[in-house]
N, C-alpha and C positions, 0 to 999 in steps of 0.2 A: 204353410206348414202347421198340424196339427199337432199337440201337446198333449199325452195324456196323462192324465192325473188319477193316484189311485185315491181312496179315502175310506178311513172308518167310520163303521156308524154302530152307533146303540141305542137301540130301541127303548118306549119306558119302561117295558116289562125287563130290560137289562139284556135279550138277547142283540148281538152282534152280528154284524156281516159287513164284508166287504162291498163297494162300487167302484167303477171303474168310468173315468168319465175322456169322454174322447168324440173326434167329430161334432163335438155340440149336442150330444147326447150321452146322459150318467146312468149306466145299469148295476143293477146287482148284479154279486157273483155268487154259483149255485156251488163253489167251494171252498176252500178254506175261510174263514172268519176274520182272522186279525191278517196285519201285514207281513207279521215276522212269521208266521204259519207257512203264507202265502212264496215269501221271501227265501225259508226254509226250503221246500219243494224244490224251489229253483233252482238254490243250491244244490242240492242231492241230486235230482234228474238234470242240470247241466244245462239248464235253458234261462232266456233273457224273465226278467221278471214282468214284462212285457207280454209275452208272447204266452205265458202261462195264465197269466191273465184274461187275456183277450178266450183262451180256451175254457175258463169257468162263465163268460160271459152272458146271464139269461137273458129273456125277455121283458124282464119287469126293469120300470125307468123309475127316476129321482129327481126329484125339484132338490137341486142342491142347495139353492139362496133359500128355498122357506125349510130345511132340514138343517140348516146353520140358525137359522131366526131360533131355530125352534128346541136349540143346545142340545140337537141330536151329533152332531157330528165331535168326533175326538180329535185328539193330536193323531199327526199322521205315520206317529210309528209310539209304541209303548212296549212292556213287559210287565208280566204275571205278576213278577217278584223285580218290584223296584230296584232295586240292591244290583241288580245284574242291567240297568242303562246309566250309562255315564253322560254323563254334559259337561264339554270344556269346549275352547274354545281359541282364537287368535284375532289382536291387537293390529294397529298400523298396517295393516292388508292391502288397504283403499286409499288409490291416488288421491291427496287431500286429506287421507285420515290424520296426520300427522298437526295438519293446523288446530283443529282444538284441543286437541290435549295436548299441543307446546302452548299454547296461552293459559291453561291448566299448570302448568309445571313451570313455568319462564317466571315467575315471582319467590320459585325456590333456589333458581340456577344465577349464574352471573352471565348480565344482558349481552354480552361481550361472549358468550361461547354458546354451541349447542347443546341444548337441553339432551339427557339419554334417549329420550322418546324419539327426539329429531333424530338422533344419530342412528336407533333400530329404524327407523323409515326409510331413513335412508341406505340405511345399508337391503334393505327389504327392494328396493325399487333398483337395486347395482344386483343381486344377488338372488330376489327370489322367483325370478321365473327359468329357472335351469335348462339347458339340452338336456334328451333323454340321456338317461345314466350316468349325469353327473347329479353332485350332492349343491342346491342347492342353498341359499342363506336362510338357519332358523327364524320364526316367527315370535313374536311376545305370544304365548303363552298362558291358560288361566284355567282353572278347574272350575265349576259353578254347583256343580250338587250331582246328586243320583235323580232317580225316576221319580222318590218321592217331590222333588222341587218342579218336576215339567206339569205345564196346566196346556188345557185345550185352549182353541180359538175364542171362544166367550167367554173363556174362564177370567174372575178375578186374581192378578197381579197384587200380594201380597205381600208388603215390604217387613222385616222383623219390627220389632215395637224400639229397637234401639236405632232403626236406620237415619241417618239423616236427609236422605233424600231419597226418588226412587222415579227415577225414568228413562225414555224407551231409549230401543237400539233397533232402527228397521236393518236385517240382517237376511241372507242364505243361511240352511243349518245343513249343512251334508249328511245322509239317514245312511247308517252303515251297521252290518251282521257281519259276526265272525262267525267263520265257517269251521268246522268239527276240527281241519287241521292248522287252525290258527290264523285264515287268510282273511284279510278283511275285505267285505262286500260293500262298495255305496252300493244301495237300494236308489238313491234320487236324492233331490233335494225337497225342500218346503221353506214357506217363507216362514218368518219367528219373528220375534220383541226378545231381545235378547234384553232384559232389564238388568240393570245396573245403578250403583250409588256414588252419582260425579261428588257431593261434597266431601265423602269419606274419598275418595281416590284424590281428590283436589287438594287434601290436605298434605300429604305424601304421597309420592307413586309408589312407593314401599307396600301402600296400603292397598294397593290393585286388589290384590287378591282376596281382600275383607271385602271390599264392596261390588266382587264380582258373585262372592255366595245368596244367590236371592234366585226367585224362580227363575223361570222363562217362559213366554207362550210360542206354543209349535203349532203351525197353520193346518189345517185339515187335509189341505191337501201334497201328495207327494208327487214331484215331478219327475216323471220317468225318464228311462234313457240321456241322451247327453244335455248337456245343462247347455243354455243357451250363453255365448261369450256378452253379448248386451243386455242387462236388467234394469227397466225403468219404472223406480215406483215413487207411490206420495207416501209420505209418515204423516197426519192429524194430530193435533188432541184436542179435543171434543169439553169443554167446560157448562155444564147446565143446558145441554143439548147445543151449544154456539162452537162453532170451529176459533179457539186461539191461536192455534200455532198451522203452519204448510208448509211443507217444504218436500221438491222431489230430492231423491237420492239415486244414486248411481250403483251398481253392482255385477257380478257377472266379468271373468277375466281381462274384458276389453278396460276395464274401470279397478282395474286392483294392480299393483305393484307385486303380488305371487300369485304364482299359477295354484292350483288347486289339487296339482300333484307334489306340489313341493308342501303345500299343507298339512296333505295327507302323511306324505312320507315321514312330514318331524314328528307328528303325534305317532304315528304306529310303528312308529324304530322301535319302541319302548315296548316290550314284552310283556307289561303289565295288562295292556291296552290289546292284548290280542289274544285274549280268555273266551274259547268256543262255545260260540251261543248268546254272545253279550250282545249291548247294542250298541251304538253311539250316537251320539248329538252333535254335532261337532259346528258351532257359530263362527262362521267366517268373515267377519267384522263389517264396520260400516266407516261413512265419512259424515255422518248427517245425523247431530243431538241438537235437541232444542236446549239443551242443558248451555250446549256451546254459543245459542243465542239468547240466551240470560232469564230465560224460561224456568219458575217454579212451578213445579206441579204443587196441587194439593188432592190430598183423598177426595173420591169423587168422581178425576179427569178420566176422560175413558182416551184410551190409545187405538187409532186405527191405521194399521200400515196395509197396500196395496198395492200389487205390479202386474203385467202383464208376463210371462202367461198364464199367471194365478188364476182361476177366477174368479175367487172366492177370498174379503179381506182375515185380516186378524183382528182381533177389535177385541178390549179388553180393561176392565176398569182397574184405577188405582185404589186400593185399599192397604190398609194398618194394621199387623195383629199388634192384640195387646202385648206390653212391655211386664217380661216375666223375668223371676229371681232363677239360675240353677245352683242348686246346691250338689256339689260333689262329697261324695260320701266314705271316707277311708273303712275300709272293709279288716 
């Protein structure tokens, strides 16, 4: 079975174009530019975003792995105006997700009952994979930034100057356009680092939502049509060119405790969330932190997550901005 993947590129001179990689060979497309252009189309003339695709499709090919080396390649979905893509995301998803973050929370709980986390997992693996048309069991929940927080595949990982810690999360992100009359579109998925701060959430899970505000990287490429139910991939990190840490992770329905329509459906209840022409980002969790295996990062560590039928990793160094005062200013 073939995979096609869409991907942006931009050039040094700053113009843009689409490729389209499938078969084992990556062309350009002699039409729209970005994805959400391309995605747009789709929408208005009523066709797979596949299939409109495949019809911009030139004759000119692409060395994808030296167009990556070469930090030509972007994330696999953006917007003009930041302001208008959202990144949030969902918790305990993944069979297994639930063991480290109850050893995370089980020193604030008493050893004799389940932690909240245990209890939303569990309630997640009774409740969130629904028959059609019934309301399946909400997910945990987390906002993480707009458009200005998403970076590309090479991009440096950026923790704030107050963070106390900062690493990965190999994750799905579900790529989705609202349509003019409010309906939301997945366009695909791609792989991501959904980055996160396990000390600040370690300390109280109250704090979830402080230590989920940090970027995220979004993989280059975007997985069309239906998302495959088995995902197997490795997470790295890379110390002074030496692999420290390995481990595969598991993703993809056959390996989550919610379907991916029941995901969908708790984020886009919300009215907020279905503003025509936005985007979304939407990380649908993991079971697999080196944090959980007692792993410090330090500035420097580069992150490489990879799966099959990617074919292209995300790789992306940790770095620190500086620790700045805000002053609020009564007017």
């Amino acid at each position: 079975m073939t995979h096609a993947r869409l991907i942006q590129h931009r050039a040094d001179d700053g113009a843009r174009r689409l490729i389209l990689a499938e078969d084992g060979a990556a062309s350009i497309l002699s039409g729209p530019h970005t994805t959400r252009e391309l995605a747009g189309e789709a929408i208005s003339s009523h066709r797979s975003l596949l299939d409109l695709a495949r019809e911009y499709r030139a004759s000119e090919k692409v060395d994808l792995a030296a167009e990556l080396e070469a930090g030509h390649l972007l994330p696999a979905i953006d917007h003009e105006d930041p302001a208008h893509l959202l990144m949030t995301g969902t918790g305990l998803t993944h069979l297994g997700s639930a063991e480290g973050r109850d050893k995370m929370h089980k020193a604030m709980a008493d050893s004799d009952s389940q932690t909240d986390s245990m209890k939303m997992f569990l309630e997640g693996v009774e409740g969130g994979k629904p028959v059609a048309g019934e309301s399946g069991q909400q997910p945990e929940w987390f906002f993480k930034g707009d458009g200005q927080t998403l970076v590309g595949p090479r991009d440096n990982l950026t923790s704030p100057g107050f963070a106390l810690d900062g690493s990965e999360e190999p994750e799905l992100a579900g790529i989705y356009l609202i349509g003019d009359d409010g309906t939301p579109f997945r366009l695909g998925i791609a792989l991501a680092n959904e980055f996160s701060d396990h000390i600040t959430e370690r300390h109280n899970y109250l704090w979830l939502a402080h230590s989920k505000l940090r970027p995220a990287a979004l993989g280059a490429e975007l997985l069309l049509s239906e998302v495959p139910q088995d995902i197997r991939g490795t997470s790295r990190i890379y110390r002074g060119g030496k692999c420290i840490w390995e481990k595969p992770f598991l993703t993809g329905e056959d390996n989550m405790s919610h379907s991916l329509a029941n995901l969908e459906a708790h984020h886009f209840k919300y009215a907020g969330f279905r503003g025509p022409g936005d985007i979304h980002v939407h990380f649908f969790g993991t079971a697999t932190l080196s944090f959980a295996d007692g792993v410090s990062t330090r500035i420097g560590d580069e992150f490489e997550i990879s799966a099959a039928p990617f074919a292209l990793p995300v790789r992306n160094r940790l770095a620190q901005a500086e620790q700045t005062a805000v002053e609020v200013k009564v007017l």
